[in-house]
KEKE-3310 file (N, C-alpha, C; in steps of 0.2 Angstrom, whole numbers, plus 5000, padded with zeros to 4 digits):
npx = (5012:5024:5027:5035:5044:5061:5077:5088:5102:5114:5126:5140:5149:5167:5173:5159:5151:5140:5128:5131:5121:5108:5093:5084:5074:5066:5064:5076:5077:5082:5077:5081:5072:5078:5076:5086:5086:5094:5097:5101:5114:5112:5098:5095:5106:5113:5125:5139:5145:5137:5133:5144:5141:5130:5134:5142:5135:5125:5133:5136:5124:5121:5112:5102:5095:5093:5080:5085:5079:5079:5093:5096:5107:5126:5135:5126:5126:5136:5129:5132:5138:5157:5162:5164:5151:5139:5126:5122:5110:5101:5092:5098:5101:5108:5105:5099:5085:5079:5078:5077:5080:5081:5088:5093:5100:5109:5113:5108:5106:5104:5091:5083:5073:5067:5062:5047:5042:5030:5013:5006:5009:5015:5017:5031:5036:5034:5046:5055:5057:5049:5044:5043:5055:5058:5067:5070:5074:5084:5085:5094:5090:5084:5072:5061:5061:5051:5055:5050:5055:5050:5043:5032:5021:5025:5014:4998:4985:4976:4982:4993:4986:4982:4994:4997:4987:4993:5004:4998:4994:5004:5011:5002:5001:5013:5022:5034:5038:5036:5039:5033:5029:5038:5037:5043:5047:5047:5030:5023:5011:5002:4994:4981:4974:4966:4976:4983:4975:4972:4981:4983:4974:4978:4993:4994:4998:5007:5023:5023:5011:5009:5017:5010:5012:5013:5012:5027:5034:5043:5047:5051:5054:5067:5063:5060:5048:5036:5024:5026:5030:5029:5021:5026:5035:5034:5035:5026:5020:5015:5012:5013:5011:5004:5006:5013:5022:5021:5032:5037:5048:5049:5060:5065:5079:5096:5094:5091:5091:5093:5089:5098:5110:5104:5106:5098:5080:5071:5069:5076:5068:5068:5067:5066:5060:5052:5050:5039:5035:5021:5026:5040:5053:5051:5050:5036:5032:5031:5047:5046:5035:5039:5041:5049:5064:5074:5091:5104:5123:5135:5153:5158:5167:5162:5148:5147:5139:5126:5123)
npy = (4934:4928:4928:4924:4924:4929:4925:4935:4942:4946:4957:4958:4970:4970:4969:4975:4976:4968:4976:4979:4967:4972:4978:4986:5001:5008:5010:5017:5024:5028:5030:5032:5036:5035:5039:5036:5038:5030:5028:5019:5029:5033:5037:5046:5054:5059:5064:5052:5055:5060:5048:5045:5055:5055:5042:5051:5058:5050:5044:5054:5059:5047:5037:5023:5015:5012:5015:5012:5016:5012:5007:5005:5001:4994:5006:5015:5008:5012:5022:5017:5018:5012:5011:5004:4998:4991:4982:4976:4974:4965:4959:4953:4953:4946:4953:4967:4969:4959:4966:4972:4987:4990:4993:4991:4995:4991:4996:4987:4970:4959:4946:4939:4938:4946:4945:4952:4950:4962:4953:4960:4974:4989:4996:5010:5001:4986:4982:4979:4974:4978:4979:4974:4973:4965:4967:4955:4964:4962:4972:4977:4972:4961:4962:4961:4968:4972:4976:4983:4988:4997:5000:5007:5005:5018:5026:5023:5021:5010:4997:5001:5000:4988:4983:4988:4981:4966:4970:4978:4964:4954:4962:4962:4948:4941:4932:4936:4940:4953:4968:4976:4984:4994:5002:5007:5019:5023:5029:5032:5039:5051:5063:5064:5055:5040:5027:5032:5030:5019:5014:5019:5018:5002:5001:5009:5023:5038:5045:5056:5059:5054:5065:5077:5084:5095:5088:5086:5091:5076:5074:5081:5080:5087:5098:5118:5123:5126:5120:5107:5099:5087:5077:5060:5049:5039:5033:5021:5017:5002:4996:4981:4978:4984:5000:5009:5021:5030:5038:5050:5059:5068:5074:5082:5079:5078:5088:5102:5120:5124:5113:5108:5106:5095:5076:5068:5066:5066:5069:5065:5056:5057:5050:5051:5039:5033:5021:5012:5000:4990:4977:4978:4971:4959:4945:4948:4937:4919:4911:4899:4905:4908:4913:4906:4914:4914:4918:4922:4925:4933:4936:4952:4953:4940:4944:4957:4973:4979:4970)
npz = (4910:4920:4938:4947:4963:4965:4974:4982:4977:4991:4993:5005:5012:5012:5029:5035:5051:5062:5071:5089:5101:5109:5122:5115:5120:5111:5095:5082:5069:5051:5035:5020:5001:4985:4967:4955:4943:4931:4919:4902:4895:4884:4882:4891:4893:4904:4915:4917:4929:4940:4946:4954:4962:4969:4977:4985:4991:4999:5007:5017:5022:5029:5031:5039:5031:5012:5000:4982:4967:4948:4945:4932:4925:4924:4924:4934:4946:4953:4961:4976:4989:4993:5005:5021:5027:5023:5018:5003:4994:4978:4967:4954:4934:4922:4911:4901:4899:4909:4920:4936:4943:4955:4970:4988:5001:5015:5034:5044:5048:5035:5036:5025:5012:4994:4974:4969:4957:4943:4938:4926:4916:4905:4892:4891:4901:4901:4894:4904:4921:4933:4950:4968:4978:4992:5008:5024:5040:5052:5068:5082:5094:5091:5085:5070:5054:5039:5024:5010:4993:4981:4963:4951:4937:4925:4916:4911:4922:4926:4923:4932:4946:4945:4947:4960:4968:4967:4975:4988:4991:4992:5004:5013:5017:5017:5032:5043:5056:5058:5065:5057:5044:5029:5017:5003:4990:4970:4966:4957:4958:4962:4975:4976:4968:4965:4967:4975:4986:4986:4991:5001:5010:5012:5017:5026:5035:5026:5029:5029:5030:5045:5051:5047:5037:5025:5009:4997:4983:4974:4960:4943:4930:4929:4925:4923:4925:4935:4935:4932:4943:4955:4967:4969:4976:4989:5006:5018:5032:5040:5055:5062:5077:5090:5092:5106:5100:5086:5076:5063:5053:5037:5025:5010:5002:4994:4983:4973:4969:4955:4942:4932:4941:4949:4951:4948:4939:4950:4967:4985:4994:5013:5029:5046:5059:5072:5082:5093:5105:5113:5115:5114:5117:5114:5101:5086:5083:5084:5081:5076:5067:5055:5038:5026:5018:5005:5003:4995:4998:4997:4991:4988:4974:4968:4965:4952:4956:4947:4939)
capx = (5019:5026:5027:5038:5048:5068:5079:5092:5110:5116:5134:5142:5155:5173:5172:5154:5149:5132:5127:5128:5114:5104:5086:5081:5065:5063:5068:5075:5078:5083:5078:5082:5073:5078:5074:5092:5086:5100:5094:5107:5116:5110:5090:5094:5111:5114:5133:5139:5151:5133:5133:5150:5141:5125:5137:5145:5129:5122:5138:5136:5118:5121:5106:5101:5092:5094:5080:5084:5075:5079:5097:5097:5115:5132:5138:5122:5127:5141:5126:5131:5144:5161:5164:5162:5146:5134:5125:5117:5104:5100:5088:5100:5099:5114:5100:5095:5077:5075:5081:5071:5082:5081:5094:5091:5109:5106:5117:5107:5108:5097:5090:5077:5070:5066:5059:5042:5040:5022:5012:5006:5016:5012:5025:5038:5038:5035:5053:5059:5053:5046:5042:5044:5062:5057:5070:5069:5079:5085:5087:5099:5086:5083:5066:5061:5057:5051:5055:5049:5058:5044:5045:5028:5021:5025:5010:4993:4986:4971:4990:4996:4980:4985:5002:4996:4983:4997:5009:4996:4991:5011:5014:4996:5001:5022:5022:5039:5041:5039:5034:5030:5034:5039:5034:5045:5049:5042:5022:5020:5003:5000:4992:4975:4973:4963:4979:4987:4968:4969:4989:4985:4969:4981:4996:4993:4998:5013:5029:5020:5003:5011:5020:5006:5016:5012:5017:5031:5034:5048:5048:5049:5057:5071:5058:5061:5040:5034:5019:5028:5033:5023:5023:5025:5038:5033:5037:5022:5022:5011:5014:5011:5010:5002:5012:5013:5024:5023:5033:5040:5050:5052:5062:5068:5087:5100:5090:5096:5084:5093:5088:5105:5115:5103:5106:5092:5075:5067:5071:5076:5064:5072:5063:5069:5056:5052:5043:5040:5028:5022:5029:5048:5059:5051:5046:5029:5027:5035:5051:5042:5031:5042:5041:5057:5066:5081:5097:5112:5127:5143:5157:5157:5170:5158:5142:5146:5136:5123:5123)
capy = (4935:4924:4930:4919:4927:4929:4924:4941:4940:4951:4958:4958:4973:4969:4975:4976:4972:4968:4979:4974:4965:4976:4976:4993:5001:5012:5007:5025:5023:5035:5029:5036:5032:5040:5036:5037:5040:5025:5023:5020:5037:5034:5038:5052:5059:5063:5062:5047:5057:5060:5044:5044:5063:5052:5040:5055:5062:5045:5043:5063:5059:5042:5033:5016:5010:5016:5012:5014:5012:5013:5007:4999:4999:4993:5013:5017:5005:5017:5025:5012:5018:5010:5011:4994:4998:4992:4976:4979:4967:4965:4954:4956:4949:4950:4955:4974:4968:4957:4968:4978:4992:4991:4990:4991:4996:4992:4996:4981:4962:4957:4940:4936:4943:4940:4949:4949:4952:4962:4951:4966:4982:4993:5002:5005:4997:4980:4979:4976:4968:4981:4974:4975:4971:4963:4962:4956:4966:4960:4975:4976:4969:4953:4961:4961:4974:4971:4983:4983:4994:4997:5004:5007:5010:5023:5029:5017:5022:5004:4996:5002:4998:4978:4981:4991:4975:4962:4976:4976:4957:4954:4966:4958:4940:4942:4933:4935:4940:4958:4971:4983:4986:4998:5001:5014:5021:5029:5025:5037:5040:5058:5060:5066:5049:5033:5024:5034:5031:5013:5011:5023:5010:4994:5002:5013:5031:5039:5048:5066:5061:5054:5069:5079:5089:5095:5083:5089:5087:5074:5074:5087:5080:5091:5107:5122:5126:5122:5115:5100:5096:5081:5069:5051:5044:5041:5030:5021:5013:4999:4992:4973:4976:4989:5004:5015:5027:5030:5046:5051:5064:5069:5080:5082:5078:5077:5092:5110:5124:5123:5105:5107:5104:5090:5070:5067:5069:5064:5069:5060:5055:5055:5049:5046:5037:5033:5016:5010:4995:4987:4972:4979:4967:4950:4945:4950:4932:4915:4909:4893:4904:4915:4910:4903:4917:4913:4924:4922:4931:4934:4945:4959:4949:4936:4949:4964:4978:4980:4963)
capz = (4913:4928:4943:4952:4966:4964:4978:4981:4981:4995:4994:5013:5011:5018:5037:5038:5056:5063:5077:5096:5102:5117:5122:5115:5121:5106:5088:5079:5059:5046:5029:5011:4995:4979:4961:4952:4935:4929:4913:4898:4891:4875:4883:4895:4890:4908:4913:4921:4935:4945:4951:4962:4968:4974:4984:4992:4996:5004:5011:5018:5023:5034:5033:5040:5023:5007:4994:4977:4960:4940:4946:4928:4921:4927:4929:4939:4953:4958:4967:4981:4992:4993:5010:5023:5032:5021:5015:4998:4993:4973:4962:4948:4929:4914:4903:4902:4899:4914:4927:4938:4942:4963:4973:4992:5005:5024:5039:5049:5044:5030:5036:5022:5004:4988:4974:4970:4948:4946:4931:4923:4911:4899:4887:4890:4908:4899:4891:4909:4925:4937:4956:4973:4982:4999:5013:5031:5043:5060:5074:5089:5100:5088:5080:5062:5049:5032:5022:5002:4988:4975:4957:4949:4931:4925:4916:4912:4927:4926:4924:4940:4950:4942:4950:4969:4971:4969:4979:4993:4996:4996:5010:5018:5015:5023:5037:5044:5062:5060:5069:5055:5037:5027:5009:5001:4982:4966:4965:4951:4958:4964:4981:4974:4964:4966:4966:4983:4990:4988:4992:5011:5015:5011:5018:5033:5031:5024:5033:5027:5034:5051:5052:5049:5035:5017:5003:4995:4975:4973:4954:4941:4926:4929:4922:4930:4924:4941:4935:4931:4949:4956:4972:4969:4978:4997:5014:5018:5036:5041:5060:5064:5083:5092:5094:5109:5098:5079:5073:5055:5050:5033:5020:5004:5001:4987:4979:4972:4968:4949:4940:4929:4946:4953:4946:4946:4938:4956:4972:4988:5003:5021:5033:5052:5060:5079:5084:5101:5104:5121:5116:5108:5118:5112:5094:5087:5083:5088:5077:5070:5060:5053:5034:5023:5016:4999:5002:4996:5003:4992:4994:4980:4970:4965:4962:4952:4955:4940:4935)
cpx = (5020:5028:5029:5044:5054:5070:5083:5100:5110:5125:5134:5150:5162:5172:5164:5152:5144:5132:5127:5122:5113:5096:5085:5076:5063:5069:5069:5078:5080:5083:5075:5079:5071:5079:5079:5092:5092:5098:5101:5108:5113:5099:5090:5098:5114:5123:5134:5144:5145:5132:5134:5147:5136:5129:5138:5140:5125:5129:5137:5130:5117:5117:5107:5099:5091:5089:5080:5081:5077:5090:5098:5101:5119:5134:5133:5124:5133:5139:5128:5140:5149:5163:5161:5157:5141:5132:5121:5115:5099:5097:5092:5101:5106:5109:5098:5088:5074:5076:5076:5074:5083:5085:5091:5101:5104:5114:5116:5107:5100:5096:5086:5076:5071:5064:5053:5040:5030:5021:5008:5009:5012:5018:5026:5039:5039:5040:5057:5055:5054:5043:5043:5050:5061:5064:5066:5074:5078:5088:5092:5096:5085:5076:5067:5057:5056:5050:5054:5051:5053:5045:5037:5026:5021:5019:5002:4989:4979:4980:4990:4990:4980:4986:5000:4992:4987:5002:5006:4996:4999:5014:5007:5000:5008:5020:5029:5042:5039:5036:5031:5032:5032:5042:5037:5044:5045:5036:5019:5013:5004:4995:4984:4972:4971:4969:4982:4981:4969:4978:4988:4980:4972:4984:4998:4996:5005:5017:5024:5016:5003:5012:5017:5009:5013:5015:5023:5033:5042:5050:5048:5052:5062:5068:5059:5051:5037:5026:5020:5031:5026:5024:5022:5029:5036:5037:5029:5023:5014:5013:5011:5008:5008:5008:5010:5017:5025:5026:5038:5041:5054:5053:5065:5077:5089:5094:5095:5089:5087:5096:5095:5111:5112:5106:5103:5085:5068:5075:5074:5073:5067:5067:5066:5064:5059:5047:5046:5032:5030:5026:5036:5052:5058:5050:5039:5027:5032:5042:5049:5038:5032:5042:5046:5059:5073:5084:5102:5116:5133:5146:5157:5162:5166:5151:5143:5140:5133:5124:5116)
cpy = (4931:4929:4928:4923:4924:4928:4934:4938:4946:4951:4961:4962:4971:4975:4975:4974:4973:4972:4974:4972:4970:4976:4984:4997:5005:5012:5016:5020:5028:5029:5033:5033:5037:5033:5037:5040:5037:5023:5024:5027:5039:5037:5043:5059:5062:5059:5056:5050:5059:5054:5041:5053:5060:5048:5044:5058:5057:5044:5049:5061:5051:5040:5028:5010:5017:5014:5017:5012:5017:5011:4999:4995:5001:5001:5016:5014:5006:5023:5022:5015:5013:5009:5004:4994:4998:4983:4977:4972:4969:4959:4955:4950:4951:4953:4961:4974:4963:4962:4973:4985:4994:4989:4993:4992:4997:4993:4989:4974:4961:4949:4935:4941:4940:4948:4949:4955:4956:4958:4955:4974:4985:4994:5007:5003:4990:4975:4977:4974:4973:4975:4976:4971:4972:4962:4964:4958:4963:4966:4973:4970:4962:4956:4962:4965:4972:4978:4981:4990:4994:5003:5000:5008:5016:5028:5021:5016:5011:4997:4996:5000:4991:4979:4983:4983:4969:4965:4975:4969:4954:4954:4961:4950:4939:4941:4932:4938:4949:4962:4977:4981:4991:5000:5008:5014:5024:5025:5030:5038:5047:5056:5060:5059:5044:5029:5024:5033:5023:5009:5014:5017:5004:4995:5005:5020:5033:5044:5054:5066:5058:5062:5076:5084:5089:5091:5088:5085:5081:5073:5078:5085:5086:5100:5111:5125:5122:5118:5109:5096:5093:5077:5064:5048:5045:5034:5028:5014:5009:4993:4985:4972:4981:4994:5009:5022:5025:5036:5045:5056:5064:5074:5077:5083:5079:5081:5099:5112:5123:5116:5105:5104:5098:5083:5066:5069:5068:5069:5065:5061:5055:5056:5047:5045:5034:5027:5012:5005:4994:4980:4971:4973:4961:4951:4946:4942:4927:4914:4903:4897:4908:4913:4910:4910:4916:4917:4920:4927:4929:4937:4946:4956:4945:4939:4955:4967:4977:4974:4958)
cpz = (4919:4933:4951:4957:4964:4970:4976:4981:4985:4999:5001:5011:5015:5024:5039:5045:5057:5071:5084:5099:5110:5117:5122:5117:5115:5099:5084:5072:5056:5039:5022:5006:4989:4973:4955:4947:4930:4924:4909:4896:4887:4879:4886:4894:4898:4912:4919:4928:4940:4950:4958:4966:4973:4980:4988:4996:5000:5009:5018:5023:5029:5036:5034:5035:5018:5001:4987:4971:4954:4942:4937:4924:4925:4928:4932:4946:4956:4961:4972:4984:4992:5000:5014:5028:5028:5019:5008:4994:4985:4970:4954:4942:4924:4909:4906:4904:4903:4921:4932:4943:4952:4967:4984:4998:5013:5029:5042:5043:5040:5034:5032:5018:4999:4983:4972:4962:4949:4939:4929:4921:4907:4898:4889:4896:4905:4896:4896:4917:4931:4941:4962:4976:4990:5002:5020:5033:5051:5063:5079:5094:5096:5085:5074:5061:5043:5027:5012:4997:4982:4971:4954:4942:4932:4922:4916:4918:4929:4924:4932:4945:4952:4949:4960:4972:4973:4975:4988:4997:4996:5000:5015:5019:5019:5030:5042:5051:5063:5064:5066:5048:5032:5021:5008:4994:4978:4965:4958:4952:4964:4973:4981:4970:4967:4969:4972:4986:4992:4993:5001:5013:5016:5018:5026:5029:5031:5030:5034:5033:5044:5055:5053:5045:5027:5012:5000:4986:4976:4964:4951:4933:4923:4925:4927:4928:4932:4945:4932:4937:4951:4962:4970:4972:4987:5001:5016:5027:5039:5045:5060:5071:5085:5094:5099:5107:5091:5075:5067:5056:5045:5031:5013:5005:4996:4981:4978:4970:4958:4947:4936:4936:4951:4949:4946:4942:4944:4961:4977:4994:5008:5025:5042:5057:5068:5081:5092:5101:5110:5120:5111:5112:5117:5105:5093:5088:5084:5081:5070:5066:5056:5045:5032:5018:5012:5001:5001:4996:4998:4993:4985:4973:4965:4962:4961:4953:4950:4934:4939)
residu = (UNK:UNK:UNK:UNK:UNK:UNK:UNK:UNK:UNK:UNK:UNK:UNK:UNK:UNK:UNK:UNK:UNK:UNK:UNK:UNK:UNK:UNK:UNK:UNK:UNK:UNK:UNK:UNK:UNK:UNK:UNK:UNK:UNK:UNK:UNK:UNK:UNK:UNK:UNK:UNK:UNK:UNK:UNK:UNK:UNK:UNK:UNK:UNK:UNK:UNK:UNK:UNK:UNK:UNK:UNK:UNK:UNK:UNK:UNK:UNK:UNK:UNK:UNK:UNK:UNK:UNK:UNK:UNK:UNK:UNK:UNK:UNK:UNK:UNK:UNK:UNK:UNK:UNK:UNK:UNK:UNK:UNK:UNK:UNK:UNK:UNK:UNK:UNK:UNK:UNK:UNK:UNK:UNK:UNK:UNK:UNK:UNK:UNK:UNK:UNK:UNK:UNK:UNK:UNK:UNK:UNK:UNK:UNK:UNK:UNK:UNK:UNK:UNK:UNK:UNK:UNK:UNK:UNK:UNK:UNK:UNK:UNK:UNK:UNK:UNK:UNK:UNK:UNK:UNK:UNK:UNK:UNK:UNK:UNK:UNK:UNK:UNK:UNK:UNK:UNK:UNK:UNK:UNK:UNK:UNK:UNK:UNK:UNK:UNK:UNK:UNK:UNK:UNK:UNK:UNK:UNK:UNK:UNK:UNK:UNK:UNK:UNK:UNK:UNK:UNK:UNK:UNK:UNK:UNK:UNK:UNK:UNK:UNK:UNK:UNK:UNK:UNK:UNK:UNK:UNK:UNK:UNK:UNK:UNK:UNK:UNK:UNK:UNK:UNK:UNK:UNK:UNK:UNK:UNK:UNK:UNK:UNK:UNK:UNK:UNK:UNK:UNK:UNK:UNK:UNK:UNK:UNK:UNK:UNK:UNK:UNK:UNK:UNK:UNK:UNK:UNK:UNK:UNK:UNK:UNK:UNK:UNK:UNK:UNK:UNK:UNK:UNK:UNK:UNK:UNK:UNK:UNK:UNK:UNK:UNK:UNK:UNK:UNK:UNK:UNK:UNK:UNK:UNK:UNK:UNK:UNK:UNK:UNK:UNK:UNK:UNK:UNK:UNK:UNK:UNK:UNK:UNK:UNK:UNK:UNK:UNK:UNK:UNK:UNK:UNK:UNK:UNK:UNK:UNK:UNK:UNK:UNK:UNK:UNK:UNK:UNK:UNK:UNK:UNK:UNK:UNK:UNK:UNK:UNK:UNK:UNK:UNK:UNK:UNK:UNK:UNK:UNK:UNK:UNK:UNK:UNK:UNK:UNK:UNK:UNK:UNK:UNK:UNK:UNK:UNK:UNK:UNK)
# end
């Protein structure tokens, strides 16, 4: 299977504006990522008027970044707010069967990204193109964030192990200015598993474990049996430049205590994070060696949603 990155289109809502530039001394964040469970009707049966409930509750919830995964058909991508504060950054395909379900909403300017196909699947991940959706974000101050939205197999765990290996040396290999980057989504690997063992040695360590807080299950395939609740979906932060401050704080969002009123069969991550380096007011690294990043930019007209 090829493995050739995809350029992103990234729709530029009417009105959007890029923050004013300032020389910050401490970078704050708030980022969301939920797993929409956007598959066709015919597979889930789950009502399409959830959608427009998830926009209101991101809209409600007013994060900085938004990653979403299984965003895989045209009435799923009425999780994406409507309002003109957002840039939403998609690898998108007309075929069901190449598409990879990730859709990525920033407040800050995307300047760079791509996606990044894994070349290994298992059934049924294999009928469609599971990956990682890279963007570069530029801050107020002029620094860079790299931010990855990742979707995992979901079972095969010598599979997933494939997909973490290329997942890692992706994230190691990215050399684009930043000062840190920031691996969200569903990893379908529990925290007790080889799989979370080798993703926290790559990656650095998760929101929870900054935090210093108990995992918290993010999936339950809507069972109220609450031995079917699981963690898999995390925030994985892995700084580029020394930090004199690294703090996370997470919760659980867009949840209910009964699964008939959630719209989902995941939860949603919120994280609002706190980073401060000695060197925040310059780039980590010079502009020349920032590497070439394809974006194209369109208004909404020219890229539906869910295409």
């Amino acid at each position: 299977m090829a493995t050739r990155t995809r350029p992103l289109a990234i729709e530029r809502r009417p009105g959007f504006n890029e923050p004013a530039a300032q020389a910050e001394e401490e970078l704050k964040l708030t980022l969301l990522t939920y797993n929409v469970w956007g598959l066709p009707h015919w597979m889930n049966h789950a009502p399409r008027a959830r959608y427009a409930r998830i926009a209101s509750g991101i809209e409600r919830l007013h994060p900085d970044l938004v990653l979403l995964q299984e965003v895989w058909t045209k009435p799923a991508a009425a999780v994406a707010p409507t309002n003109a504060e957002w840039l939403v950054a998609q690898a998108g395909s007309p075929n069901f069967f190449r598409r990879n379900g990730l859709m990525v909403l920033s407040r800050l300017p995307i300047v760079g990204g791509e996606f990044h196909p894994f070349s290994h699947a298992a059934f049924p991940d294999s009928v469609v193109r599971k990956g990682a959706l890279k963007v570069t974000l530029r801050t107020a101050s002029g620094r860079r964030l790299n931010v990855w939205n990742v979707h995992l197999q979901s079972d095969a765990p010598r599979v997933r192990m494939r997909q973490i290996e290329q997942l890692t040396a992706w994230v190691r290999e990215a050399e684009d200015g930043q000062v840190a980057d920031l691996v969200g989504g569903d990893f379908n690997s529990t925290p007790d598993s080889p799989e979370f063992q080798r993703l926290s040695r790559e990656l650095g360590p998760t929101a929870h474990e900054l935090a210093r807080a108990p995992f918290a299950p993010t999936y339950d395939g809507l069972s109220p049996d609450p031995k079917q609740a699981q963690t898999i979906d995390y925030l994985f932060i892995r700084p580029r430049a020394p930090m004199d401050r690294l703090e996370a704080a997470p919760k659980l969002v867009l949840t209910n205590p009964d699964p008939r009123q959630r719209c989902s069969d995941h939860v949603a991550l919120q994280v609002d994070l706190r980073l401060r380096s000695g060197n925040l007011l310059v780039q980590a690294r010079s502009a020349g060696n920032t590497s070439p990043q394809p974006v194209a930019y369109s208004p909404a007209a020219e890229i539906p949603l869910g295409h």
